[in-house]
C-alpha positions as CSV (number, residue, x, y, z in Angstrom):
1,X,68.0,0.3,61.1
2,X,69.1,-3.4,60.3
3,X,65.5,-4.4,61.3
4,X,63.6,-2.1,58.6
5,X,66.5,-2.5,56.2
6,X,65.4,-6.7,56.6
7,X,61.8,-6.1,56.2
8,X,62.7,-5.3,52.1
9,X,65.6,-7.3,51.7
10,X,66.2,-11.5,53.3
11,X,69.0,-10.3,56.4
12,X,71.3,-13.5,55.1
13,X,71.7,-11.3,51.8
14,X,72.6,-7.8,53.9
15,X,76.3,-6.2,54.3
16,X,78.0,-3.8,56.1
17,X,80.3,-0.9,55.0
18,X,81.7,1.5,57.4
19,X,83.8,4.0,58.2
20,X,85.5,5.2,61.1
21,X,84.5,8.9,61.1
22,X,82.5,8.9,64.8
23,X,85.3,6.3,66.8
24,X,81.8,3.3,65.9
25,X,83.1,1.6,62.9
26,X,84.1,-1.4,64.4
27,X,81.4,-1.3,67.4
28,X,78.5,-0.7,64.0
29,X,79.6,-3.7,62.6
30,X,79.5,-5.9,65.2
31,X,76.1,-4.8,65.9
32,X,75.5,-5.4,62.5
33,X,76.8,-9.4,62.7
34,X,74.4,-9.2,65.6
35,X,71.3,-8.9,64.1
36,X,72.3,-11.1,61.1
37,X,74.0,-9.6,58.7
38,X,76.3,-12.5,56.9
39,X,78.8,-9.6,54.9
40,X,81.1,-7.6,56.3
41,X,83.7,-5.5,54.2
42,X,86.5,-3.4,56.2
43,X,90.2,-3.5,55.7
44,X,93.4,-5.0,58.0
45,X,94.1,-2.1,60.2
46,X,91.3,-0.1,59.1
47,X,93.7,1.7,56.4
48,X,91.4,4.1,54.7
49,X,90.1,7.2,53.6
50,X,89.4,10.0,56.1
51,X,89.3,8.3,59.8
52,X,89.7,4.7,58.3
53,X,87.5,1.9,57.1
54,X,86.5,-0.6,59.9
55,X,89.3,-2.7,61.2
56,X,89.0,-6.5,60.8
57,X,91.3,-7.5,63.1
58,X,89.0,-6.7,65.6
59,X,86.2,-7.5,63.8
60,X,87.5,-11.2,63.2
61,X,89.1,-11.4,66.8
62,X,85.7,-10.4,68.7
63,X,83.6,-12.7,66.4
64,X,85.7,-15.5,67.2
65,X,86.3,-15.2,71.0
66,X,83.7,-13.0,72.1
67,X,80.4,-14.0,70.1
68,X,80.8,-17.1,69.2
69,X,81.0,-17.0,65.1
70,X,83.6,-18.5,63.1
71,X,84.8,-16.6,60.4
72,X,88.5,-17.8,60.0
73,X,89.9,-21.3,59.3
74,X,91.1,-23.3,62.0
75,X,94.4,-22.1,63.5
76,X,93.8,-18.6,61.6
77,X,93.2,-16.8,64.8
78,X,96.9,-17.2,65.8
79,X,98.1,-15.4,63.0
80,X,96.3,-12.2,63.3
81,X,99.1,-10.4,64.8
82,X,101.5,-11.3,61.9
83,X,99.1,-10.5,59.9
84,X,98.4,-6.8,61.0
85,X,102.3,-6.4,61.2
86,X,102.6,-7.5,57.7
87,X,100.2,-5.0,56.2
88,X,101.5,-2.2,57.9
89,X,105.0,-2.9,56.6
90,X,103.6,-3.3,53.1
91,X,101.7,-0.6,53.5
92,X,105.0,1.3,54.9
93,X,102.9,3.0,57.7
94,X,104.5,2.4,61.2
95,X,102.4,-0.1,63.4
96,X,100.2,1.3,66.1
97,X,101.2,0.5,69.3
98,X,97.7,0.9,71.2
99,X,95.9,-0.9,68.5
100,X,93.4,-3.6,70.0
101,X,94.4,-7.3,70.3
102,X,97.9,-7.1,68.4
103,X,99.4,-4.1,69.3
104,X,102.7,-4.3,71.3
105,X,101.0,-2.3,74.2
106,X,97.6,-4.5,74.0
107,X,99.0,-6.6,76.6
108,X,101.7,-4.5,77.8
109,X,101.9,-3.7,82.2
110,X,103.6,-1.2,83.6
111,X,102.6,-0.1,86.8
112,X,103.2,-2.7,89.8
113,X,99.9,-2.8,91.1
114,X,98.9,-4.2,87.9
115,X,102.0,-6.5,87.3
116,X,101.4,-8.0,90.6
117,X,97.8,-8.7,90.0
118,X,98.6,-10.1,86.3
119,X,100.9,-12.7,87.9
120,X,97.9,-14.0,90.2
121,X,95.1,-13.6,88.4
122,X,95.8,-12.9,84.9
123,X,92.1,-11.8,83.8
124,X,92.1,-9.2,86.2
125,X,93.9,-6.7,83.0
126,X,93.9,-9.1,80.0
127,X,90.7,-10.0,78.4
128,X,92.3,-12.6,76.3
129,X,95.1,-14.9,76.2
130,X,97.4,-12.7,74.3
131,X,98.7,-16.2,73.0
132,X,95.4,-16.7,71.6
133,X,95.6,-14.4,68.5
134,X,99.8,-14.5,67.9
135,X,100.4,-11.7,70.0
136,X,102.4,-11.9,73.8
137,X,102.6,-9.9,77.6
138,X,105.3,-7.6,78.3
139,X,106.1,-6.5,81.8
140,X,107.9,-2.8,81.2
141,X,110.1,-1.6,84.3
142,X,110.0,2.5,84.8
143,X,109.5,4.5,87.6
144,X,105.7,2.9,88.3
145,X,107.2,-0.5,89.0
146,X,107.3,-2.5,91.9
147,X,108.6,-5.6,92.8
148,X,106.6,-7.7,90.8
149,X,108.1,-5.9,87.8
150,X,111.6,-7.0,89.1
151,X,111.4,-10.3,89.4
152,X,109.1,-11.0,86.5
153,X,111.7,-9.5,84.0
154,X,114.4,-11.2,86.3
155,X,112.7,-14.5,85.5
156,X,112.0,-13.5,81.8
157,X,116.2,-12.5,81.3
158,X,116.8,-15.7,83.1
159,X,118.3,-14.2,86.2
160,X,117.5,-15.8,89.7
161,X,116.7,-13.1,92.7
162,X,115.6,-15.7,94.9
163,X,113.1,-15.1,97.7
164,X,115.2,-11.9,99.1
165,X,112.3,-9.2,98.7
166,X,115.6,-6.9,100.1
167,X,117.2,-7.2,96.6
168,X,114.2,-6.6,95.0
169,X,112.9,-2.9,95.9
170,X,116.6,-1.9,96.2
171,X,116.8,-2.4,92.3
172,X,113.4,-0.8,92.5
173,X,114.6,2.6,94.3
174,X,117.7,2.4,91.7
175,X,115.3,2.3,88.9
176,X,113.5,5.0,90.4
177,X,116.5,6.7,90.6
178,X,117.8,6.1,87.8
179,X,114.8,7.7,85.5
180,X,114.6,10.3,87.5
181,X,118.0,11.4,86.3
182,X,116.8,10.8,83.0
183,X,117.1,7.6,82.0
184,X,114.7,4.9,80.9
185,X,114.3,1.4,81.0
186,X,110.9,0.1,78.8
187,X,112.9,-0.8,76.1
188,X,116.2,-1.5,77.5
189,X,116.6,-5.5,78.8
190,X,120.4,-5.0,78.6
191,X,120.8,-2.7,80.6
192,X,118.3,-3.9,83.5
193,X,119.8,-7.2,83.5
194,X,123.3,-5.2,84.6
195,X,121.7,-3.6,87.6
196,X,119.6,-6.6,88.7
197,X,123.2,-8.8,88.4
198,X,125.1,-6.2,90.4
199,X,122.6,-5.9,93.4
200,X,122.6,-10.1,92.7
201,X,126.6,-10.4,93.0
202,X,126.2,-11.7,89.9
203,X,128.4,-8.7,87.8
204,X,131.7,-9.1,86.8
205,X,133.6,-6.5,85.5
206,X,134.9,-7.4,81.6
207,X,137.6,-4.8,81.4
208,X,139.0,-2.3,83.6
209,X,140.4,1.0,82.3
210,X,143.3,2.0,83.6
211,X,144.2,5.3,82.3
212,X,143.3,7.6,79.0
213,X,144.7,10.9,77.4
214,X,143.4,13.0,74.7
215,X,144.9,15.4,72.5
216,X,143.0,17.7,70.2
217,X,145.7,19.0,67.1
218,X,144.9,22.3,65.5
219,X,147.2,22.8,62.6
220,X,146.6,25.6,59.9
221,X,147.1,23.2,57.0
222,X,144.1,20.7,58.4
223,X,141.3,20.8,60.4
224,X,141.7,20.1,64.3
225,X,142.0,16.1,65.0
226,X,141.5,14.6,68.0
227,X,144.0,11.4,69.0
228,X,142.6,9.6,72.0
229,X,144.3,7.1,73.8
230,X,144.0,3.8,76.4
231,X,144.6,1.5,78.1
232,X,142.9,-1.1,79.8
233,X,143.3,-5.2,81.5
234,X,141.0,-7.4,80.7
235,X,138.9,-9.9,83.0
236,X,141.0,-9.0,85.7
237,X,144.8,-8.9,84.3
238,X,147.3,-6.7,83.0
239,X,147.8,-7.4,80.0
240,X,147.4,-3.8,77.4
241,X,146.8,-4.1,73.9
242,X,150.0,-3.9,71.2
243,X,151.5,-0.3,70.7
244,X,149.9,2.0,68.0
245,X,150.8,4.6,65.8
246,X,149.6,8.1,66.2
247,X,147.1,9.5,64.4
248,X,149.3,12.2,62.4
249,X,153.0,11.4,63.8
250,X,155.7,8.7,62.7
251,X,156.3,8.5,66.4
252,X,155.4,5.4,67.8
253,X,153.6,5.3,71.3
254,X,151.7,2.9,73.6
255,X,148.3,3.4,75.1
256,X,148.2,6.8,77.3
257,X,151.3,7.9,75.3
258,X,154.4,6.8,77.0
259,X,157.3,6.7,74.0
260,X,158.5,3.5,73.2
């Protein structure tokens, strides 16, 4: 189409407008740029009417790294992610996840199949250098981990596991464990980091708790109010926080209600 299109009208004066409708807006304008069309009109994100106007981050990502056209000043390139972050937050829609090049899964590894192949040959699942266009890897730890996954976030949290492959898949069967009770660990660093410094001997305990009582009041004139109480040593020693007052007495007790 570009070809008969050029036979009326000089290619260096043609542009491109498309939309998303058929999944191609992107993949028609590159095609476009191909065959030497100098204009190319989309939006950041590809915010649009219907399925969306053709994304330029993309767009501008591809030309530079892929097929070898400038179209951004020098050192642009690095701030496409920020840019596509920025838009959506003006825009007030919630940034896509899976979207190409600066998405926060574009260069995100879960399984440890992959992990471990990322970590020796990084092209093997990342097209680009994720550094490249302002955007970074993440290494997520669920129940499709390995090893790999381990120590990489154990080197990324600045934690040391050594060459003991042991401590490894026992946090890895923990993990494993762990989600299959329910609970999940992609977005929680804090709380990996506790497991990996317990199987590590690293963990020490902050406070321990000693004892706690709680007494739910029902009385007609107000509705029923719970007064828990504690007590607890910290790092270790025995030392328990000042006495308090009750919640609705004048009678003064210390943590787990002994009377003073």
């Amino acid at each position: 189409m570009v070809d008969e299109v050029a036979a009326l009208v000089p290619r260096e004066k043609l542009g491109i407008h498309t939309h998303n409708d058929g999944g191609l807006a992107v993949a028609n304008t590159l095609a476009a740029v191909e065959k030497g069309v100098r204009m190319v009109q989309g939006t950041i994100n590809g915010y649009g009417e219907r399925c969306g106007n053709a994304d330029l981050v993309p767009i501008m990502a591809n030309l530079e790294l892929k097929m070898n056209k400038p179209c951004l000043p020098e050192g642009g390139l690095k701030d496409l992610t920020r840019l596509s972050l920025f838009v959506s937050e003006i825009a007030n829609i919630t940034p896509l996840n899976s979207r190409p090049f600066v998405g926060r899964s574009a260069f995100a590894h879960k399984g440890g199949v992959h992990v471990h192949a990322v970590l020796k040959h990084t092209e093997a699942y990342e097209h680009i250098r994720p550094e490249l266009i302002g955007n970074h890897r993440r290494v997520l730890v669920s129940d499709l981990s390995g090893k790999s996954n381990i120590e990489y976030k154990a080197a990324e949290l600045g934690l040391t596991l050594g060459d003991d492959d042991v401590k490894s898949r026992r946090i890895v069967e923990e993990i494993k464990h762990m989600e299959n009770e329910g609970y999940t660990f992609e977005a929680a660093d804090g709380s990996l980091a506790l497991i990996i410094r317990k199987a590590t001997g690293e963990f020490e305990e902050p406070f321990y708790l000693e004892c706690f009582r709680v007494i739910n009041e029902n009385r007609a004139t107000s509705p029923p109010a719970p007064r828990p109480s504690s007590r607890s040593s910290w790092a270790g020693t025995r030392r328990s926080p000042p006495p308090r007052a009750t919640a609705r007495s004048t009678r003064w007790t210390t943590p787990c209600g002994k009377p003073l």
